[in-house]
ChimeraX commands (.cxc) that place a marker at each C-alpha (Angstrom):
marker #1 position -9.46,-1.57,-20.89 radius 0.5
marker #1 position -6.12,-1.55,-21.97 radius 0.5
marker #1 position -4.38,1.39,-24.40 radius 0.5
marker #1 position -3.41,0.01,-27.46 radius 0.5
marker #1 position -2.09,2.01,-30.53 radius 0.5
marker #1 position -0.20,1.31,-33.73 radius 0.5
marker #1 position 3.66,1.96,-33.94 radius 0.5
marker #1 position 2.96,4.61,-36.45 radius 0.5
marker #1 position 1.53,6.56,-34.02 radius 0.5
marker #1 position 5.03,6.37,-31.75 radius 0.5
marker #1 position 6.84,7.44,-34.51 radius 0.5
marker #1 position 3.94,9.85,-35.74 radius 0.5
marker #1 position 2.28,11.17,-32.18 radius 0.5
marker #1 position 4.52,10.57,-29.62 radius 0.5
marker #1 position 3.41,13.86,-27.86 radius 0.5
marker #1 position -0.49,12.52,-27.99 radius 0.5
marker #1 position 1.08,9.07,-26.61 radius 0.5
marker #1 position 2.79,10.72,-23.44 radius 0.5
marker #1 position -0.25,12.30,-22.75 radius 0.5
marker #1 position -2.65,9.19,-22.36 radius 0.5
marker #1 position 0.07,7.32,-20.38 radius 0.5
marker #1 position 0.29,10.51,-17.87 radius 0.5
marker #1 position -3.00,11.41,-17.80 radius 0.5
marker #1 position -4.42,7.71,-17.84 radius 0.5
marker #1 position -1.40,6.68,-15.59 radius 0.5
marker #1 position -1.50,3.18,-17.54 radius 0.5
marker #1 position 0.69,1.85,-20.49 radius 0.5
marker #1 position 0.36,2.52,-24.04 radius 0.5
marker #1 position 0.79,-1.18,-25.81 radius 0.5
marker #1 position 2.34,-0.66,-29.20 radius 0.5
marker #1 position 1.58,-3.10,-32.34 radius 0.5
marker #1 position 3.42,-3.96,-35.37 radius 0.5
marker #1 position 1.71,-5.27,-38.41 radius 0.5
marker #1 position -1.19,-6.37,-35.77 radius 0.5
marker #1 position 0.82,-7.67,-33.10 radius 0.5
marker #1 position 2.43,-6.97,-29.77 radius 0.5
marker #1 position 5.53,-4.86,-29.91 radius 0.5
marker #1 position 6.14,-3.11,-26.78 radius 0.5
marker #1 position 4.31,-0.90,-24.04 radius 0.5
marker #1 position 5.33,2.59,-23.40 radius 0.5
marker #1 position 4.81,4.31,-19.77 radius 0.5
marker #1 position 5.60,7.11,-18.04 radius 0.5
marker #1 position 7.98,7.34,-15.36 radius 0.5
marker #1 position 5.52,8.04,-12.51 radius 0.5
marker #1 position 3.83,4.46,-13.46 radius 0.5
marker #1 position 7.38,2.73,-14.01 radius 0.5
marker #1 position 8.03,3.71,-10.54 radius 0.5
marker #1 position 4.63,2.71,-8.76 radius 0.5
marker #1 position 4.76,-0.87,-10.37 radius 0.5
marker #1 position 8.89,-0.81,-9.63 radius 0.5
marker #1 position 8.01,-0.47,-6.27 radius 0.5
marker #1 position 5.15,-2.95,-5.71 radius 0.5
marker #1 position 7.34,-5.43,-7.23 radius 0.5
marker #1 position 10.40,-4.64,-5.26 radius 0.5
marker #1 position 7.30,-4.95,-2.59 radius 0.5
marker #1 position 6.01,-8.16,-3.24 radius 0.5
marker #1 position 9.32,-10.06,-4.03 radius 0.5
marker #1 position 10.88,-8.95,-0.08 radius 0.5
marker #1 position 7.43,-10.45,1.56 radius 0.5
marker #1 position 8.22,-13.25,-0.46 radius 0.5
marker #1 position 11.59,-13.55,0.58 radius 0.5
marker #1 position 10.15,-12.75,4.20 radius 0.5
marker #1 position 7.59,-15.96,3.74 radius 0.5
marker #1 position 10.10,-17.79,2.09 radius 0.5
marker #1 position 12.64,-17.63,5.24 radius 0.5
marker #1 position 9.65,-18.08,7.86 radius 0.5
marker #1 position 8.90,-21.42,6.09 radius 0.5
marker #1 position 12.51,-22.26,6.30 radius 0.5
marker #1 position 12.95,-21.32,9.80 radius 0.5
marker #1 position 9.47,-20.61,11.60 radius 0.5
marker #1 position 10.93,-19.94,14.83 radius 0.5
marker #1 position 10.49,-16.12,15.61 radius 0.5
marker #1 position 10.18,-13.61,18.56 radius 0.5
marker #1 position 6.65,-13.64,20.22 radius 0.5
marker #1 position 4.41,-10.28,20.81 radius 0.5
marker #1 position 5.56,-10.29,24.42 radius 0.5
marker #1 position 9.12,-10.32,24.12 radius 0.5
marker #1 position 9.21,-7.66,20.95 radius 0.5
marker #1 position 7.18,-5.14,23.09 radius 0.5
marker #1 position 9.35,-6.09,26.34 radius 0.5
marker #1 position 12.26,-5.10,24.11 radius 0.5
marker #1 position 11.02,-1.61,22.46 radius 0.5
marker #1 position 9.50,-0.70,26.03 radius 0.5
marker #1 position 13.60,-1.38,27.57 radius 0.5
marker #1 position 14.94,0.95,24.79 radius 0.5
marker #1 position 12.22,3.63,24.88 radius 0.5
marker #1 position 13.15,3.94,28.92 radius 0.5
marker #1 position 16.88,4.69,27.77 radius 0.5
marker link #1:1,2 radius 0.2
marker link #1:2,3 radius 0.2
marker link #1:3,4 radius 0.2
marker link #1:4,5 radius 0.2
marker link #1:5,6 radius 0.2
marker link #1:6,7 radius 0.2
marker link #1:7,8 radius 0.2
marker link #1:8,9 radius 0.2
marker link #1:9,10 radius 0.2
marker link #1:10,11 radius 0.2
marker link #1:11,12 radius 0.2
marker link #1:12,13 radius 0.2
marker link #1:13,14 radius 0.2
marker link #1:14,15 radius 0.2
marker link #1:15,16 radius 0.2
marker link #1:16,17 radius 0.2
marker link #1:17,18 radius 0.2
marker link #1:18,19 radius 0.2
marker link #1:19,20 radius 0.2
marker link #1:20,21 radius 0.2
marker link #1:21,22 radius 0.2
marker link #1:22,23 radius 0.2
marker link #1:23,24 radius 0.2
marker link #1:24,25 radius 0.2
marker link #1:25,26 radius 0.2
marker link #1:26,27 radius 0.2
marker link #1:27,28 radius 0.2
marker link #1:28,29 radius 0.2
marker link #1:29,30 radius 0.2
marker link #1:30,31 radius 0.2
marker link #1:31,32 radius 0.2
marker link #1:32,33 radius 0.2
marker link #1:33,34 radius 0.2
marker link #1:34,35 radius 0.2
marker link #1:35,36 radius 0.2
marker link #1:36,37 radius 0.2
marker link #1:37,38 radius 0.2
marker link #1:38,39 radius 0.2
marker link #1:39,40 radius 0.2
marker link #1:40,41 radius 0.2
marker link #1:41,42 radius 0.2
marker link #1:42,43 radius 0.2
marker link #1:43,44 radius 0.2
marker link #1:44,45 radius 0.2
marker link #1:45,46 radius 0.2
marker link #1:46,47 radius 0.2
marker link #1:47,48 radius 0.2
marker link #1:48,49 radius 0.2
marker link #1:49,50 radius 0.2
marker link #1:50,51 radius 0.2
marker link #1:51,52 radius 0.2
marker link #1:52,53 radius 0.2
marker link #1:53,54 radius 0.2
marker link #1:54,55 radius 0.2
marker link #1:55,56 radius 0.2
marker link #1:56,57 radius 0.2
marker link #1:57,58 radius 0.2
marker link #1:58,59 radius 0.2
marker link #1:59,60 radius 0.2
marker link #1:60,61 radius 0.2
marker link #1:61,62 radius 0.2
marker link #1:62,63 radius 0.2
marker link #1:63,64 radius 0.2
marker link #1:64,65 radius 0.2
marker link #1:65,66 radius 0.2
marker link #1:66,67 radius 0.2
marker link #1:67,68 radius 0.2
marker link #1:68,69 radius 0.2
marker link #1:69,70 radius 0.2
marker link #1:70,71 radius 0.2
marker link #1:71,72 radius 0.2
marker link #1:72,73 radius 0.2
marker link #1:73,74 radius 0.2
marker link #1:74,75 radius 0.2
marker link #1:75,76 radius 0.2
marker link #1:76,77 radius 0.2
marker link #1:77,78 radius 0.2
marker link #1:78,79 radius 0.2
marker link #1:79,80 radius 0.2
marker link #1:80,81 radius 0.2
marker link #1:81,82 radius 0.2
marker link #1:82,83 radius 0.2
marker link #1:83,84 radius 0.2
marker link #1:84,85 radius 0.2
marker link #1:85,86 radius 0.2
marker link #1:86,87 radius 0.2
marker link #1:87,88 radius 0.2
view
């Protein structure tokens, strides 16, 4: 269930606020007058979902340029390969 707190409490708790988004490891979403405002995380949980986006948008670009070009190297020949440069 998603974190949601008032902007007064930014302003008036921002101590309590870092806690729950380390502790919960989730965002905080901030309302004003009722509505959506902005979200507030830590920097451990910036990071994570950095990462898994940074993630998913190279497999995408990986997918993306298999679909273009779906010509690749088989099983056989990669482990022919890595089997010639281990014996170096």
């Amino acid at each position: 269930m998603p974190i949601i707190r008032p902007i007064s409490d930014l302003r008036n708790h921002t101590d309590q606020i870092s806690r729950i988004c380390h502790k919960e490891e989730e965002p905080v979403f901030i309302t004003k007058n009722g509505h959506g405002n902005m979200v507030v995380m830590s920097q451990t949980y910036y990071d994570r979902e950095f990462a898994l986006n940074d993630l998913c948008r190279k497999l995408d670009e990986a997918e993306e340029s298999l679909r273009r070009s779906p010509r690749g190297i088989s099983h056989q020949k990669v482990m022919k390969e890595l089997r010639a440069k281990l014996r170096r």
